[in-house]
N, C-alpha and C positions, 0 to 999 in steps of 0.2 A: 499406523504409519511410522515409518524410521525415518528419523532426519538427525546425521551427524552422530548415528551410534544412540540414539536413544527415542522410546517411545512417545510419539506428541499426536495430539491431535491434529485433526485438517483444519485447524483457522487458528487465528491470530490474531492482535489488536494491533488495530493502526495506530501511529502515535505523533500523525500531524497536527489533528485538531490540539489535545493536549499542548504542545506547544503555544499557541495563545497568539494573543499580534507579535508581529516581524513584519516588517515590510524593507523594496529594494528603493530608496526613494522615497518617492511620498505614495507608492502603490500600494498597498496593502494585500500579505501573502500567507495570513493567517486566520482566525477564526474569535469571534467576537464572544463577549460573554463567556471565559474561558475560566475557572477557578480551578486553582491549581489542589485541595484539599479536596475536591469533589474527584479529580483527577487521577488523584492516589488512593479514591476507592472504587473508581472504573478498574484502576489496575489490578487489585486488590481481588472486585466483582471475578473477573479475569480469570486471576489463579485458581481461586474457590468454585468456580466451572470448571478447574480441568485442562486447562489451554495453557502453553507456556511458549509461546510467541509472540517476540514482539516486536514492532517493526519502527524503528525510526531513523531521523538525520540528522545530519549538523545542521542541514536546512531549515529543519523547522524549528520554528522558534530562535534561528539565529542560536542555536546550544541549547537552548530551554529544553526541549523535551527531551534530550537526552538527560541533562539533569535531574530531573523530573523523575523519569524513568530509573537512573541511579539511585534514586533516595530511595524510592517507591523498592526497590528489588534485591534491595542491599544484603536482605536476609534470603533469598534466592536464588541459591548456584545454579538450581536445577532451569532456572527462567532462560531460552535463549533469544538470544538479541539479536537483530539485526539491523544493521546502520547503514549509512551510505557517506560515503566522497564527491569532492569536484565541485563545491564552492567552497568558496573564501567566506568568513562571516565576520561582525563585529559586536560581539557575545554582548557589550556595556548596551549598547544602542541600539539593539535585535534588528541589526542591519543586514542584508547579503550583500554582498561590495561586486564580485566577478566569480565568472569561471575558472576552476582550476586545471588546468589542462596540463601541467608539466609532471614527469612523473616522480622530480626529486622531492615533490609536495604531499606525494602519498606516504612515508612511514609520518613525517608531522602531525596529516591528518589524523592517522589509526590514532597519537599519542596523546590528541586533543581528544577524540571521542574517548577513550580509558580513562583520561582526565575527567571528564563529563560523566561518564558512565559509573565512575571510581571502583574500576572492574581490570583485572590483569589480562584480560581478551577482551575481543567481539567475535561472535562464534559465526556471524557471517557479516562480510562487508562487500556491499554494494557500489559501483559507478552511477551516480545519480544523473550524471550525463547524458539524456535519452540516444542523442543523436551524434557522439560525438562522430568523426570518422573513426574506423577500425585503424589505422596506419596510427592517428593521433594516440588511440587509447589502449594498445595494446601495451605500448611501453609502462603505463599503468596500474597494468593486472601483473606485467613483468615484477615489479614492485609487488605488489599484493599476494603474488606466491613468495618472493623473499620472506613480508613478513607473516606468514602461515607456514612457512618453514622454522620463523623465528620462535613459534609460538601466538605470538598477537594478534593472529585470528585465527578461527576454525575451518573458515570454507569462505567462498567470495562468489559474488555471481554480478549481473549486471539490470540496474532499472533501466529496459529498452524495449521500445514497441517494434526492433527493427527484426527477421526472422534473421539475414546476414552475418547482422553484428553478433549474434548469439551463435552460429555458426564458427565464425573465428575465433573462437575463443574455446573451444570444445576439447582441444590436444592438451589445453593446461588441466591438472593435479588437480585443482580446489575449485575448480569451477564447478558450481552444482546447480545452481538455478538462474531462471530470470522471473524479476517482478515486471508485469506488464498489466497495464490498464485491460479489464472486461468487467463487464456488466450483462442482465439485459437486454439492454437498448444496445450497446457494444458486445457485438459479435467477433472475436477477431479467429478464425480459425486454421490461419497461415501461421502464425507463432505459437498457437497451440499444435499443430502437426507436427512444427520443429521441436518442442518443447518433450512433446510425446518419443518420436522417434529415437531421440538422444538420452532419454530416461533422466530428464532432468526433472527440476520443482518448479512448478510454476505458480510464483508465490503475486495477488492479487491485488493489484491497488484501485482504486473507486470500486469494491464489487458495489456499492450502493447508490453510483454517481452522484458523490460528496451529496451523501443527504435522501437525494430526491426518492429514489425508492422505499425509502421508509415510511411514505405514504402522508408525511406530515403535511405537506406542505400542498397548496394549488395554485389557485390563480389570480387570488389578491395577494400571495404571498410576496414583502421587498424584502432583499435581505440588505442589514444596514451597509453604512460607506466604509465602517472598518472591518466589514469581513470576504476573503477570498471570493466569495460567491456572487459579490457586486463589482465585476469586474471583468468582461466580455474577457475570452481567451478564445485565439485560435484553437486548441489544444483543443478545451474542453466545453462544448455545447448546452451541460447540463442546467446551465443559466443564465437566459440573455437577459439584458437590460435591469439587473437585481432581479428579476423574476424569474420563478421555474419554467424553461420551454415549452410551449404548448404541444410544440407535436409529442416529447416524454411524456409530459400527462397526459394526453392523449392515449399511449402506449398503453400508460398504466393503467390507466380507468380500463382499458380492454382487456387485459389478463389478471383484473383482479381478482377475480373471481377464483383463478387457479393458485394466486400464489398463495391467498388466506386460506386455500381448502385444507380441510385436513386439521384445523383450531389455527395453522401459523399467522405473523403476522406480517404484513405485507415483506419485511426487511427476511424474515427468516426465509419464506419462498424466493425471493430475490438469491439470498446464499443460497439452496439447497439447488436453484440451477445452475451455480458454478460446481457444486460437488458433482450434481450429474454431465459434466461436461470431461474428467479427466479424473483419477482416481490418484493422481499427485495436483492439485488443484490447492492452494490453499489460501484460500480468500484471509483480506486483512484488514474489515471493516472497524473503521475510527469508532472512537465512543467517550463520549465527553460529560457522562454521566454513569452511577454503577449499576442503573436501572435499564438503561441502552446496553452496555456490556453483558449483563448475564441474560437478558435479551437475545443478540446476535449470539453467544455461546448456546445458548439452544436451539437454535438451529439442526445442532447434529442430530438432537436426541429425535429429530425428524430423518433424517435422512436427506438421499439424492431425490429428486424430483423423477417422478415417473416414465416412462420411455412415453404414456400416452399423455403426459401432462407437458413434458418436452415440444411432440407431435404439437400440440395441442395452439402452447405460445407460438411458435412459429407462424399459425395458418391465421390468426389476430393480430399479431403485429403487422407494422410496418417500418420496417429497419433499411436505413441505406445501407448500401453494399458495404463491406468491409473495404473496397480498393486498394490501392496501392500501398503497402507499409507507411506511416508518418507517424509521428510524437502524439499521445494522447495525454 
């Protein structure tokens, strides 16, 4: 695959977990148990697989893992990054403060992530505003081709589950992808048609719905009070009550069988039915250890999942509709 003039694989490391706590408030919107040297040899895991994507924000970690990420990749030109826009943060206190919605707040942003990243670009920058409206957030991206004319990024796309908002934005230059939540259990095959049609990237976030598909976890599992995953979200279903959803486990115990076929392991089957879903597909599973990382990196050396192994998930699960576009 070519992405930006050069050869990379189809995946990438997530790099929310690595971030560590941040919370907005007293909520908590990060990941517990987080060690930052374990961290930088996930990334490390990473490169030595072959992979040189990697996906992070201001948001997470309140700066940290862009940090992180900058230390980790220093010796790295070849590693491309990708970051996101549209919070405010308060880097001393791994706070998120608001939304940034104005658009004389995007070249500051870009100069705070190069700050963080201690990198003369970001070779793609993202709107991390799932839902913003189009009319709010094109002013924006109006900004974010300035600065990708200026130099100080590569290409820009948007994190949005919406097919629309990915639409309006398609006559701009550097628009090249959107990151949008699938999994799974998350089917969503309206933003993937648009994603396809328009020959964009459609770069993955939860392909493992934070965790669950990697088979660890069941039904005594709590997860504690300081991590993301103890914390009901409209958004995201993958864990009520600090526990994993029964009806997902449910899922999974039903096509276990298919994803481990073949030696994988439940996480690798999980990715290899996003490669077989779109052949610009590039899942972005997190990894908070470099035993997890070179893990998910072998994935490819499997492959896409089989047309009859596809057939197969389908006629076992029980998936709700994809409905109407919303925020995952």
């Amino acid at each position: 695959m070519q992405l930006l003039g050069q050869d990379v694989l189809p995946m990438g490391m997530g790099c929310w977990a690595i971030g560590g706590q941040f919370h907005a408030g007293m909520v908590p919107l990060g990941f517990a148990d987080i060690d930052d040297a374990e961290s930088k040899r996930a990334i490390r895991a990473t490169l030595d697989a072959g992979l040189r994507i990697f996906d992070t924000a201001a948001f997470y970690g309140a700066g940290h893992s862009e940090r992180l990420l900058g230390e980790a990749l220093k010796d790295q030109p070849d590693a491309i990054i990708m970051s996101k826009l549209g919070t405010a943060i308060d880097e001393d206190s791994r706070q998120i403060l608001h939304a940034e919605t104005e658009a004389n707040a995007v070249i500051p942003a870009i100069e705070g992530s190069l700050r963080r990243l201690n990198r003369d670009h970001v070779d793609i920058m993202l709107l991390h505003l799932n839902a913003l409206p189009v009319s709010t957030a094109r002013p924006i991206f109006e900004q974010m081709e300035i600065a990708r004319q200026a130099g100080n990024i590569r290409a820009y796309g948007w994190s949005t589950d919406f097919p629309e908002s990915t639409k309006a934005m398609l006559d701009l230059e550097g628009f090249i992808g959107v990151e949008h939540a699938m999994n799974v259990f998350v089917d969503v095959p309206t933003i993937q048609s648009t994603v396809r049609k328009n020959n964009l990237f459609a770069f993955l976030r939860s392909p493992l719905a934070m965790g669950l598909l990697t088979g660890k976890f069941d039904d005594t599992t709590v997860m504690p009070d300081t991590d993301v995953r103890s914390v009901n979200s409209e958004r995201r279903d993958y864990f009520e009550d600090a526990k994993p959803a029964a009806a997902h486990l449910q899922n999974l115990a039903s096509i276990r069988e298919i994803l481990r076929s073949d030696g994988r392991t439940f996480a690798q089957g999980a990715l290899c039915w996003l490669l077989a879903k779109y052949d610009r597909n590039i899942p972005l599973p997190g990894a908070r250890t470099a035993e997890q990382a070179a893990e998910n990196a072998a994935a490819l050396a499997f492959g896409p999942l089989s047309d009859n192994e596809m057939s197969e998930i389908e006629t076992l699960m029980t998936r709700a509709p994809e409905g109407a576009p919303r925020a995952r």
